[in-house]
TIBAKOL-283256 format. One record per residue: residue number from 1; residue in three letters; x, y, z of N, C-alpha, C in turn. Coordinates in nm, 3 decimals, always signed. Layout:
N
+-----+-----+---------+---------+---------+---------+---------+---------+---------+---------+---------+
:   i :  aa :    n.xx :    n.yy :    n.zz :   ca.xx :   ca.yy :   ca.zz :    c.xx :    c.yy :    c.zz :
+-----+-----+---------+---------+---------+---------+---------+---------+---------+---------+---------+
: NUM : ALA :       X :       Y :       Z :       X :       Y :       Z :       X :       Y :       Z :
...
+-----+-----+---------+---------+---------+---------+---------+---------+---------+---------+---------+
***
This chain:
98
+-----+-----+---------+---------+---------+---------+---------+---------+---------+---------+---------+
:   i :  aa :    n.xx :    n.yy :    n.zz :   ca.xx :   ca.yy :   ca.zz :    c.xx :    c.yy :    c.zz :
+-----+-----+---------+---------+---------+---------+---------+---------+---------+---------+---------+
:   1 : UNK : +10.514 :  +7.856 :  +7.227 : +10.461 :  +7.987 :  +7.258 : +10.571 :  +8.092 :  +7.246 :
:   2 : UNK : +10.549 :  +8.220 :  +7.197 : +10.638 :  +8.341 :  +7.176 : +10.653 :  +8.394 :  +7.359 :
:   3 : UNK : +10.788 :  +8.364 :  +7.341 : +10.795 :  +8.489 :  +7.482 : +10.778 :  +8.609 :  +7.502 :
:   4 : UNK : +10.691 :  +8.660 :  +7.613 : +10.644 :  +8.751 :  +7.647 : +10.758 :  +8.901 :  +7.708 :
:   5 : UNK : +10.736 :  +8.989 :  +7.681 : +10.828 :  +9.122 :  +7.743 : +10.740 :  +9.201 :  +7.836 :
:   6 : UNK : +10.780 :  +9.217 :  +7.943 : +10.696 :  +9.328 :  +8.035 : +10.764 :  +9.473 :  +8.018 :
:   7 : UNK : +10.642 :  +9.589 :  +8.026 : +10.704 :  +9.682 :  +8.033 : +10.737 :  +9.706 :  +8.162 :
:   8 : UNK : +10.840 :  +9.756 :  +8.167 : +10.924 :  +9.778 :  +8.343 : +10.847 :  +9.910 :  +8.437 :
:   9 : UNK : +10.834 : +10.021 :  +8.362 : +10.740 : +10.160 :  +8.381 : +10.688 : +10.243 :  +8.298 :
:  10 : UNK : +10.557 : +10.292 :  +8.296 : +10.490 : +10.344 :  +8.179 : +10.541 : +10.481 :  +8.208 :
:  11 : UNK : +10.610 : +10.566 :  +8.308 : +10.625 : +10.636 :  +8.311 : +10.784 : +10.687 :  +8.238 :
:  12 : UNK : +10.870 : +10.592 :  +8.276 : +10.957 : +10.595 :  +8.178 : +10.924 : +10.584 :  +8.039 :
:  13 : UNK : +10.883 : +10.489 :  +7.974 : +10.810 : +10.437 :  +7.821 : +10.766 : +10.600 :  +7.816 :
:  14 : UNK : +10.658 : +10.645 :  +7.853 : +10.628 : +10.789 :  +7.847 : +10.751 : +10.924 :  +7.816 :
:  15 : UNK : +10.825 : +10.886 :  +7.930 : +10.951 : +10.998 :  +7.881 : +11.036 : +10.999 :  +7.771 :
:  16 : UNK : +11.081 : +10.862 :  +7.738 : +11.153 : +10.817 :  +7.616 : +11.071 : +10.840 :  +7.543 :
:  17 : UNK : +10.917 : +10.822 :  +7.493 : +10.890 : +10.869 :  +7.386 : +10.916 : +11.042 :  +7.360 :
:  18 : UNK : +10.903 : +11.110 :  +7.504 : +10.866 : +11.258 :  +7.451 : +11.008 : +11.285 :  +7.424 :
:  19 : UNK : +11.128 : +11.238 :  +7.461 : +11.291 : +11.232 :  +7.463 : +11.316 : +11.160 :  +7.438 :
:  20 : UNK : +11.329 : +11.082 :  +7.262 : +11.421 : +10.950 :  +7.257 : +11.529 : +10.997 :  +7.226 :
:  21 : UNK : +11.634 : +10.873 :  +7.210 : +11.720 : +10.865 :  +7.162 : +11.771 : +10.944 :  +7.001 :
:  22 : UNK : +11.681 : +10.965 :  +6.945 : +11.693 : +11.011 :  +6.813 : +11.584 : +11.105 :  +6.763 :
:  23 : UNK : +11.612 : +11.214 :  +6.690 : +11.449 : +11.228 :  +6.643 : +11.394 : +11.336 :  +6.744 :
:  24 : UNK : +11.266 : +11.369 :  +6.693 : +11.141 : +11.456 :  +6.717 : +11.071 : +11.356 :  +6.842 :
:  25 : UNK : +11.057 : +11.383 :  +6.942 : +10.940 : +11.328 :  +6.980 : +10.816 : +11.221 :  +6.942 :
:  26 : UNK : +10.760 : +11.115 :  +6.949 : +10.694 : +11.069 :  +6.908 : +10.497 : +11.044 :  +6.979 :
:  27 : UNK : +10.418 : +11.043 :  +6.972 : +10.306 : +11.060 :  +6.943 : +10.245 : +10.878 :  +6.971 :
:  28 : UNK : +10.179 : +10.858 :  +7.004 : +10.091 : +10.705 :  +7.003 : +10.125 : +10.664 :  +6.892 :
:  29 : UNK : +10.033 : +10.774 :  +6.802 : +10.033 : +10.669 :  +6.633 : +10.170 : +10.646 :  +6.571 :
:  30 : UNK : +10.285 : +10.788 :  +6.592 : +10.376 : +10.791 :  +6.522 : +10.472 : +10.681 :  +6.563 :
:  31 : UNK : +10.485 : +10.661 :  +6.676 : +10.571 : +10.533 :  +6.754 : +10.528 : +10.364 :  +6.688 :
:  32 : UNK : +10.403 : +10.388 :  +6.703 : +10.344 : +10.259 :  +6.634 : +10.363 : +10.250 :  +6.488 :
:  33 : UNK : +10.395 : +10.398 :  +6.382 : +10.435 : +10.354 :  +6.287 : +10.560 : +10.316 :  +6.230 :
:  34 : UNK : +10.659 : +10.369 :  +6.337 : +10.812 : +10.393 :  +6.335 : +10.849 : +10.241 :  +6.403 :
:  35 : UNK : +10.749 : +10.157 :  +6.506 : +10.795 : +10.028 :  +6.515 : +10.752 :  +9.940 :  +6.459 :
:  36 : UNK : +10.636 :  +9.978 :  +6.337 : +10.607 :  +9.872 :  +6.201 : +10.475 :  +9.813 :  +6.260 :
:  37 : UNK : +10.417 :  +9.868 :  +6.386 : +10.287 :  +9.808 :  +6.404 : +10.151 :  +9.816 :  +6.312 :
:  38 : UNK : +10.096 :  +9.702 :  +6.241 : +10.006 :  +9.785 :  +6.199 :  +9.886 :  +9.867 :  +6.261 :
:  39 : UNK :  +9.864 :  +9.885 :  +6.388 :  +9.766 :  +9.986 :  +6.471 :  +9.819 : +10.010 :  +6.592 :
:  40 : UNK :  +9.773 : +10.140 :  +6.638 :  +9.853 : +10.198 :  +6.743 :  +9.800 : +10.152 :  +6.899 :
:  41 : UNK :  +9.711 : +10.075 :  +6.916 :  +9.654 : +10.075 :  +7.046 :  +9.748 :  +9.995 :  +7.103 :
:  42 : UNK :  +9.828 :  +9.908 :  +7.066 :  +9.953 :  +9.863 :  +7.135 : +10.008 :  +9.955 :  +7.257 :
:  43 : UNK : +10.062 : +10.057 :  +7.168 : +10.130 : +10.139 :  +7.264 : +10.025 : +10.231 :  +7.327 :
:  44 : UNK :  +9.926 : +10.285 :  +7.317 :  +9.794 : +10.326 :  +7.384 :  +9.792 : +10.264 :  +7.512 :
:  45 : UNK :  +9.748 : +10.102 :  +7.472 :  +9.740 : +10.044 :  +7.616 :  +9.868 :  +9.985 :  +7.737 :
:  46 : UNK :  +9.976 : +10.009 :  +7.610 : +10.099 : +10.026 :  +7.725 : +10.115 : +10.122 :  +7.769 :
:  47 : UNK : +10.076 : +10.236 :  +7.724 : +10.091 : +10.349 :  +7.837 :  +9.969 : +10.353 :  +7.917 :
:  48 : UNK :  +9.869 : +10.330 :  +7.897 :  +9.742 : +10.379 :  +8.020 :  +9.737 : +10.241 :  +8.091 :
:  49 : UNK :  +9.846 : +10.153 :  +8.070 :  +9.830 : +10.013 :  +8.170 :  +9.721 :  +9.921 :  +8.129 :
:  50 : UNK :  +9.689 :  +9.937 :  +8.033 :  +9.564 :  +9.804 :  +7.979 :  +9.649 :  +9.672 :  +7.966 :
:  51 : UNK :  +9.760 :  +9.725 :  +7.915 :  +9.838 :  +9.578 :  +7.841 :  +9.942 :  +9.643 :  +7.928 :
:  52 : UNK : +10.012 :  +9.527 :  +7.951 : +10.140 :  +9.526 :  +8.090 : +10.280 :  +9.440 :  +7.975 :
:  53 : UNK : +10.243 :  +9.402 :  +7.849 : +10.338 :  +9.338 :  +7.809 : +10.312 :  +9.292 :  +7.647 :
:  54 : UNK : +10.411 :  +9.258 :  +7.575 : +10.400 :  +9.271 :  +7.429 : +10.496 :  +9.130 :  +7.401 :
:  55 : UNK : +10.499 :  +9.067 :  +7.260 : +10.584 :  +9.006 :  +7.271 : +10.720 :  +9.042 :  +7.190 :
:  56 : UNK : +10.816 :  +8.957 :  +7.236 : +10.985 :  +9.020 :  +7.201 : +11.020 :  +9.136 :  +7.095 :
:  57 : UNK : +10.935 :  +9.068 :  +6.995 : +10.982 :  +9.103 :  +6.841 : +10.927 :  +9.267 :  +6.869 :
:  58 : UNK : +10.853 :  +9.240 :  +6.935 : +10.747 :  +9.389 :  +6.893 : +10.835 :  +9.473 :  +7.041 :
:  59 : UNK : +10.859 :  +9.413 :  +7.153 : +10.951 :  +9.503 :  +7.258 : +11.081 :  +9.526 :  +7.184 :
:  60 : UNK : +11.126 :  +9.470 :  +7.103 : +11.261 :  +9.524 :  +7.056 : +11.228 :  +9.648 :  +6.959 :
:  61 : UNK : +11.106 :  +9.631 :  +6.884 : +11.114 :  +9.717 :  +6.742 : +11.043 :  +9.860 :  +6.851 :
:  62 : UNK : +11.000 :  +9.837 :  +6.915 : +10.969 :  +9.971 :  +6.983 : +11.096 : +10.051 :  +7.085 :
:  63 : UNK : +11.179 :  +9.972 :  +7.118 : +11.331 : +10.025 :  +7.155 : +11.374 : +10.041 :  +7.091 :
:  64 : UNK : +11.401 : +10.015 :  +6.983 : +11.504 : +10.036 :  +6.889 : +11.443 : +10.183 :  +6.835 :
:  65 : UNK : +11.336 : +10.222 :  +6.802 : +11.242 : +10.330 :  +6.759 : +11.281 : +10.421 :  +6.827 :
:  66 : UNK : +11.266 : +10.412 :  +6.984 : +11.285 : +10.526 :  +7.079 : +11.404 : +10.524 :  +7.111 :
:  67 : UNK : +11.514 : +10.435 :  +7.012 : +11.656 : +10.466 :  +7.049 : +11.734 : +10.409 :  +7.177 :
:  68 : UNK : +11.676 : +10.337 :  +7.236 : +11.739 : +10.295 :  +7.400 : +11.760 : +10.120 :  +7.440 :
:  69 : UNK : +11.806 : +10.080 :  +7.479 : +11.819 :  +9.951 :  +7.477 : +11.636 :  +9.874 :  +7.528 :
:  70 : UNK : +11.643 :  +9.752 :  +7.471 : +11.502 :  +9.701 :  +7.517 : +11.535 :  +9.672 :  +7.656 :
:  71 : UNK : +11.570 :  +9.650 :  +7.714 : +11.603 :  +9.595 :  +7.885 : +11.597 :  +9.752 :  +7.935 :
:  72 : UNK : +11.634 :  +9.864 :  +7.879 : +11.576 :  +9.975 :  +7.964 : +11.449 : +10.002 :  +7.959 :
:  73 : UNK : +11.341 :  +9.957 :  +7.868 : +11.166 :  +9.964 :  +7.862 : +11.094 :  +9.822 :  +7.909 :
:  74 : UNK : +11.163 :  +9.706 :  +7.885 : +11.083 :  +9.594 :  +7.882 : +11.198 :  +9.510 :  +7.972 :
:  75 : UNK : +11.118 :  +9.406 :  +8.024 : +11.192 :  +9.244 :  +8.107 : +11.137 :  +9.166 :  +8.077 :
:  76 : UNK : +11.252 :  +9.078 :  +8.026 : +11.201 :  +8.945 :  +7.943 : +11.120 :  +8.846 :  +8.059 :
:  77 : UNK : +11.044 :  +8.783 :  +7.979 : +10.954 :  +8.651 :  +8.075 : +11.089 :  +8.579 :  +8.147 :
:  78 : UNK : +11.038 :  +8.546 :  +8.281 : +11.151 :  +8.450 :  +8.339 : +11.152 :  +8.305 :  +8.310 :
:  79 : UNK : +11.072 :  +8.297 :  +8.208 : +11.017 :  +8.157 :  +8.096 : +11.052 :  +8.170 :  +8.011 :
:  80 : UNK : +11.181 :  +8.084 :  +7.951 : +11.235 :  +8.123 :  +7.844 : +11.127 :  +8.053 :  +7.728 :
:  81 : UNK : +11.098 :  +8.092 :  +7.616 : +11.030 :  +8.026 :  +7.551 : +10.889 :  +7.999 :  +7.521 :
:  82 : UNK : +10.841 :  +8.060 :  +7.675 : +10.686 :  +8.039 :  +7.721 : +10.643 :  +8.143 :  +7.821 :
:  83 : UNK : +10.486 :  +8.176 :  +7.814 : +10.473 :  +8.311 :  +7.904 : +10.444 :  +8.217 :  +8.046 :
:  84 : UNK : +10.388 :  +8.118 :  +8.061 : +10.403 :  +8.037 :  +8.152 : +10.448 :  +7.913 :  +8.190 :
:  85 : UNK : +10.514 :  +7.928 :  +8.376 : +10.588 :  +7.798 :  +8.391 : +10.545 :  +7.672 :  +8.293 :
:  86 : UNK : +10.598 :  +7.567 :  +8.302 : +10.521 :  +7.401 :  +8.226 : +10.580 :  +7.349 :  +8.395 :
:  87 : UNK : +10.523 :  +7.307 :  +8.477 : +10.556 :  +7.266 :  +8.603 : +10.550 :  +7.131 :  +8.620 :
:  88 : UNK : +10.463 :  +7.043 :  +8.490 : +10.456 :  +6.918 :  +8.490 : +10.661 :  +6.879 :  +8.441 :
:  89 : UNK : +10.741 :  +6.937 :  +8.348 : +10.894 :  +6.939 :  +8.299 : +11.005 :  +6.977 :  +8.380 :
:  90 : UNK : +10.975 :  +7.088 :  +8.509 : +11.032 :  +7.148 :  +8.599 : +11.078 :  +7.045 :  +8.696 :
:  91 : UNK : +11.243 :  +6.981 :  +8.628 : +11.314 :  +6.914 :  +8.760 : +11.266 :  +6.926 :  +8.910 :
:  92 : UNK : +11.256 :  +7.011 :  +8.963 : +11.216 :  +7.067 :  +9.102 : +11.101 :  +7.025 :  +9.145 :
:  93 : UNK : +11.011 :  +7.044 :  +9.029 : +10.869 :  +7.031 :  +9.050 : +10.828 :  +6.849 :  +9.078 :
:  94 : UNK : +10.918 :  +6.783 :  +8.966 : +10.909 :  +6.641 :  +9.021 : +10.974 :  +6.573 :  +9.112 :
:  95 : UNK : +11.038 :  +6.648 :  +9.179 : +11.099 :  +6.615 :  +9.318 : +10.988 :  +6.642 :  +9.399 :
:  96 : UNK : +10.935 :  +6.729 :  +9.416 : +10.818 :  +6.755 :  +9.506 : +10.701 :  +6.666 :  +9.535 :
:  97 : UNK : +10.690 :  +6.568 :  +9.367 : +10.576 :  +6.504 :  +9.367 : +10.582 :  +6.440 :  +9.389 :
:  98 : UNK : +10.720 :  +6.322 :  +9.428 : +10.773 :  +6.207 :  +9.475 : +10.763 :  +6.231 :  +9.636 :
+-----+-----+---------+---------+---------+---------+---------+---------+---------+---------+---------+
***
């Protein structure tokens, strides 16, 4: 499974677009075309909170767009590798079951 990125605050994500790092201001569509998405509701529903999270490839190409590091818009899954625990593999977890 692709690991997942949360956005940290839509209200920040919001400011960096109207103030990035580089550049004019950007717009729903224009952000989505400047991070290679092919449709904009991505970032639509990251800002009105529909979608809470994107995966890596696509949280980096939208930082990099608005100029700012991805760890200042997004936090990586605390699952490396996977959007959820595997708890049946989790050392810890088979201590518990014993």
């Amino acid at each position: 499974m692709r690991s997942r990125y949360s956005l940290r605050d839509r209200a920040l994500f919001q400011y960096v677009m109207r103030h990035p790092g580089r550049g004019a201001p950007y717009t729903v569509r224009s952000l989505a075309q400047a991070a290679g998405l092919s449709h904009h509701s991505l970032i639509g529903h990251l800002l009105s909170g529909a979608r809470v999270d994107c995966d890596a490839e696509t949280a980096h190409r939208i930082a990099e767009a608005v100029g700012v590091a991805v760890l200042v818009l997004f936090a990586p899954s605390p699952y490396p590798k996977q959007t959820e625990p595997d708890t049946k593999s989790h050392p810890l977890r088979e201590e518990e079951n014993t």
